[in-house]
C-alpha positions as CSV (number, residue, x, y, z in Angstrom):
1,X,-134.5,-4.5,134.1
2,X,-134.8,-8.3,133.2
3,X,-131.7,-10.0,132.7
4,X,-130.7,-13.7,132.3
5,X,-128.7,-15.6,134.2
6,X,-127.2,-19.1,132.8
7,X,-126.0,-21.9,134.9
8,X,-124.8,-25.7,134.3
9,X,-126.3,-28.1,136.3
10,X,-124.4,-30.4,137.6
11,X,-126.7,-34.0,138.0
12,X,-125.8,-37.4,138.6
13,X,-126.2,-40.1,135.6
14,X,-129.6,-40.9,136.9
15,X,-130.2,-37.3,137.5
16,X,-129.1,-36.5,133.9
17,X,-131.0,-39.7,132.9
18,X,-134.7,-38.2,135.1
19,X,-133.9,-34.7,133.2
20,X,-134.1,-36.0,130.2
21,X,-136.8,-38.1,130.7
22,X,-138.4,-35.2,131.6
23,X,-137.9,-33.1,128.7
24,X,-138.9,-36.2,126.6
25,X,-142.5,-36.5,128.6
26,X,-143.0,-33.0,128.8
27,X,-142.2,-32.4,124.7
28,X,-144.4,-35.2,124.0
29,X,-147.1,-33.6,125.7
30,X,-146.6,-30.6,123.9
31,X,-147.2,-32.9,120.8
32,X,-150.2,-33.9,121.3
33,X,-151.6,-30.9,122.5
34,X,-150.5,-29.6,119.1
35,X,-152.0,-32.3,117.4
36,X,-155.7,-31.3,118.7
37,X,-154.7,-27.3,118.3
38,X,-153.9,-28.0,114.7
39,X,-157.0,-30.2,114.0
40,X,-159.5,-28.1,115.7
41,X,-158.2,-24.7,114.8
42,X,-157.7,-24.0,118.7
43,X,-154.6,-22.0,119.7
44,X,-155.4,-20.0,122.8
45,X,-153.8,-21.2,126.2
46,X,-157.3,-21.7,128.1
47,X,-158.8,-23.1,125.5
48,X,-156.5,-25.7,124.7
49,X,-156.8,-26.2,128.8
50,X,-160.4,-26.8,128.8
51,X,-160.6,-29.3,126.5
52,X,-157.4,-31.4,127.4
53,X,-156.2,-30.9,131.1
54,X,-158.5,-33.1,132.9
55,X,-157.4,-35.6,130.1
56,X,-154.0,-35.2,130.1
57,X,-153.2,-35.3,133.9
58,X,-155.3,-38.4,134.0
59,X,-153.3,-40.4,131.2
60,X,-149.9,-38.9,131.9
61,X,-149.1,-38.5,135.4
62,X,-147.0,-35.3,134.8
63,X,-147.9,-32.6,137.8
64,X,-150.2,-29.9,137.0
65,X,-147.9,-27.5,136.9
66,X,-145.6,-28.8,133.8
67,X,-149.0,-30.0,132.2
68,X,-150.2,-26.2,132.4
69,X,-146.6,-24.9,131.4
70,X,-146.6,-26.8,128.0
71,X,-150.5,-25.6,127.2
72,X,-148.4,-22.2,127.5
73,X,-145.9,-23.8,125.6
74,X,-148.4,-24.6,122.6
75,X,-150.4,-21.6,122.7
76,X,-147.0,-19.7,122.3
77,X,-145.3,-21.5,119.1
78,X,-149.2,-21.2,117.8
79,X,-148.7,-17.2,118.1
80,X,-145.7,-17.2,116.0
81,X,-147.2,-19.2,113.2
82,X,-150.7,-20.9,112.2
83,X,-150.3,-22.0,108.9
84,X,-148.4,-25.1,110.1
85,X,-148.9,-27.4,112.1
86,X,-146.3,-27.5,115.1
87,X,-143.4,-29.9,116.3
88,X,-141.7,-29.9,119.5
89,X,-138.5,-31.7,119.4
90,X,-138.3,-34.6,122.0
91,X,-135.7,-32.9,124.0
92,X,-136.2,-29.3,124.1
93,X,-136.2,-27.1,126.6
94,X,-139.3,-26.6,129.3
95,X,-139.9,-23.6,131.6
96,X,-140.6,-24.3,135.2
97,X,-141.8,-21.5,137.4
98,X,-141.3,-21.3,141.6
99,X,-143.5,-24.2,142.1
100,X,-142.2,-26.9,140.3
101,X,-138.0,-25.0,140.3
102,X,-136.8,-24.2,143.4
103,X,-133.2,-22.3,143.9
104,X,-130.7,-22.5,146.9
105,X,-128.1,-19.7,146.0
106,X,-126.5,-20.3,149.8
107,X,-125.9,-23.8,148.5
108,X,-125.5,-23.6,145.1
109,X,-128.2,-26.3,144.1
110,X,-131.5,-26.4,143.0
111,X,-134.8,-28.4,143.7
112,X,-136.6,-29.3,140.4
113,X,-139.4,-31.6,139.5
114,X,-138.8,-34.2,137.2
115,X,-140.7,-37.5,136.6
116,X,-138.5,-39.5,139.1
117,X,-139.9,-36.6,141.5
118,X,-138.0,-33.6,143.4
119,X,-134.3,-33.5,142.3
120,X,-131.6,-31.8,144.4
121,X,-128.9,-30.6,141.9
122,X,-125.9,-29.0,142.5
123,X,-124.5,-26.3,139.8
124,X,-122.3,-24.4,138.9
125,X,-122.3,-20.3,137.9
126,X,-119.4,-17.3,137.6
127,X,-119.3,-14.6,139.5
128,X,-121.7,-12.2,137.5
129,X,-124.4,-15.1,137.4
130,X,-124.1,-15.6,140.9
131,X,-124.9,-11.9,141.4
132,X,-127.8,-12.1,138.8
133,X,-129.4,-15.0,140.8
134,X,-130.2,-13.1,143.8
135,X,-132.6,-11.1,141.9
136,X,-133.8,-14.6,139.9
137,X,-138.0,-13.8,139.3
138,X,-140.6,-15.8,137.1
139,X,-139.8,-18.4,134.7
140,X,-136.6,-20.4,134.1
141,X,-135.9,-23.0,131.3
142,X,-134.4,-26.6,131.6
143,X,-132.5,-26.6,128.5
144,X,-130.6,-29.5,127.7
145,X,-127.1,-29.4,124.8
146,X,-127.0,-32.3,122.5
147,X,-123.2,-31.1,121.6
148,X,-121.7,-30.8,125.1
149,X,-124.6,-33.1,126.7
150,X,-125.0,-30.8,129.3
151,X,-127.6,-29.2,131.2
152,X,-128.0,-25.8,131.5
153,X,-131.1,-23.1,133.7
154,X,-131.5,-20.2,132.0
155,X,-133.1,-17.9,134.8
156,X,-135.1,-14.4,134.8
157,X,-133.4,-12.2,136.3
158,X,-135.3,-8.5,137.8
159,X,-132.4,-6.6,138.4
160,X,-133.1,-2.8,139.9
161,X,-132.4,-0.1,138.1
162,X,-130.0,1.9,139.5
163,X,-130.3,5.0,141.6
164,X,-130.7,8.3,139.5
165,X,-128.5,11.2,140.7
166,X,-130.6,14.5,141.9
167,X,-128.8,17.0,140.7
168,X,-129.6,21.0,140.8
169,X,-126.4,21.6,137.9
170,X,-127.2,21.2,134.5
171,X,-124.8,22.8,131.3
172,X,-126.6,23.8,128.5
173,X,-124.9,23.6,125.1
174,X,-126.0,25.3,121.9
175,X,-124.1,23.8,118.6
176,X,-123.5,26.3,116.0
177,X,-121.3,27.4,112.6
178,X,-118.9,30.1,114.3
179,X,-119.0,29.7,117.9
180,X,-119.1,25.8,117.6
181,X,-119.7,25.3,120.8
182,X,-121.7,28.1,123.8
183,X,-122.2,26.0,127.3
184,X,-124.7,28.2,129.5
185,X,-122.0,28.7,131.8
186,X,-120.6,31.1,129.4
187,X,-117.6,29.0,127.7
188,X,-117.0,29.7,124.3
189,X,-115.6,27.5,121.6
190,X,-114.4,29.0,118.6
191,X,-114.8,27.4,114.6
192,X,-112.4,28.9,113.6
193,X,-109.5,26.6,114.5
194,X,-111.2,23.3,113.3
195,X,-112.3,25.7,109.9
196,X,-108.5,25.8,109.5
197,X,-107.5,22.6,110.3
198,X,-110.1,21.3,108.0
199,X,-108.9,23.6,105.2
200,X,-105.3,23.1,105.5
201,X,-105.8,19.3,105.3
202,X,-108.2,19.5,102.8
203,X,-105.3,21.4,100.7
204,X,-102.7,18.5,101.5
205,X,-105.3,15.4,100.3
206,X,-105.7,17.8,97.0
207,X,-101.8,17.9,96.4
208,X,-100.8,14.1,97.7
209,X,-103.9,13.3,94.8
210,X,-102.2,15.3,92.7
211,X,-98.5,13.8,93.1
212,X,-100.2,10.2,92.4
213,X,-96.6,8.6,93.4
214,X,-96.7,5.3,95.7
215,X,-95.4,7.5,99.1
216,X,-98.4,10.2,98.5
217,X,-100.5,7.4,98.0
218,X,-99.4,5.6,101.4
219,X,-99.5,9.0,102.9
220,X,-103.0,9.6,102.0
221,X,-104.3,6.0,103.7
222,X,-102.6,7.8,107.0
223,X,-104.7,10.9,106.5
């Protein structure tokens, strides 16, 4: 079962300054790969790869890793939609996978690539996303708030399904009109006391609608 877990990093002002950088670079990127998608009708992830990696590493600097991420990226909001051409906003958020993201639970800190290089940045989680963490898998994205101008990982998270009980018991139970209720153990529930219950208060809504005063009426909300 795939959860996510959401922390808030926790950078220094030139950290926060490199992270956003980042996102800025990397969006970019992501714009000009959409630019050729768009005017070549090319949408698939390799594709898009073949023609602009070599290109793109060569004229950006960015490691191959993010460079490969935002072909992804592309080839992604592409799938969604390809009657329009698409926009990245400069600072939206980036996935980085176990090469380029590295996490220190024991610590509480992460190792992350950014274009001022490797950043070690502390952060901070609650209890339950400290316990998702320790099954933290695949992908997590670098997403940045422009309200609280924070920064935030939001982590995939495999978590094991729990164990299944073996059990040799099972009850049986057959739903019916008279016996409303027969478990295979040989229980019986009877109708007719929920028959009578439903009749008896079926009479009383009949004669509180009747009465029409305001007490029936408040009577009849209760019912």
């Amino acid at each position: 079962m795939k959860l996510i877990a959401q922390v808030r990093l926790n950078p220094t002002p030139e950290q926060a300054q490199a992270l956003l950088q980042t996102l800025e670079a990397a969006n970019t990127l992501c714009n000009r790969i959409s630019e050729f998608a768009w005017a070549e009708k090319v949408f698939g992830k390799f594709a898009l790869q073949q023609a602009l990696y070599h290109q793109l590493r060569a004229e950006t600097g960015i490691t191959a890793q993010v460079v490969v991420r935002m072909f992804a990226k592309v080839s992604d909001a592409y799938k969604l939609d390809k009657e329009r051409k698409r926009t990245f906003k400069p600072r939206g958020a980036i996935a980085y996978d176990s090469r380029i993201l590295h996490w220190y639970t024991n610590k509480g800190t992460v190792s992350i690539w950014s274009v001022d290089g490797r950043l070690h940045i502390p952060y901070s989680a609650g209890e339950r996303q400290q316990e998702l963490l320790q099954y933290q898998q695949g992908e997590s994205d670098l997403v940045y708030s422009q309200t609280t101008k924070e920064f935030f990982l939001l982590a995939v998270c495999d978590i094991p399904d729990p164990d299944q009980r073996q059990t040799d018991e099972a009850l049986g139970i057959d739903m019916g009109v008279t016996n409303i209720a027969v478990s295979s153990d040989g229980d019986i529930s009877s109708s007719q006391a929920i028959e009578y219950t439903r009749k008896r208060y079926a009479k009383l809504r009949k004669s509180l609608q009747q009465c029409g005063s305001k007490s029936a009426k408040r009577h009849l909300k209760k019912m």
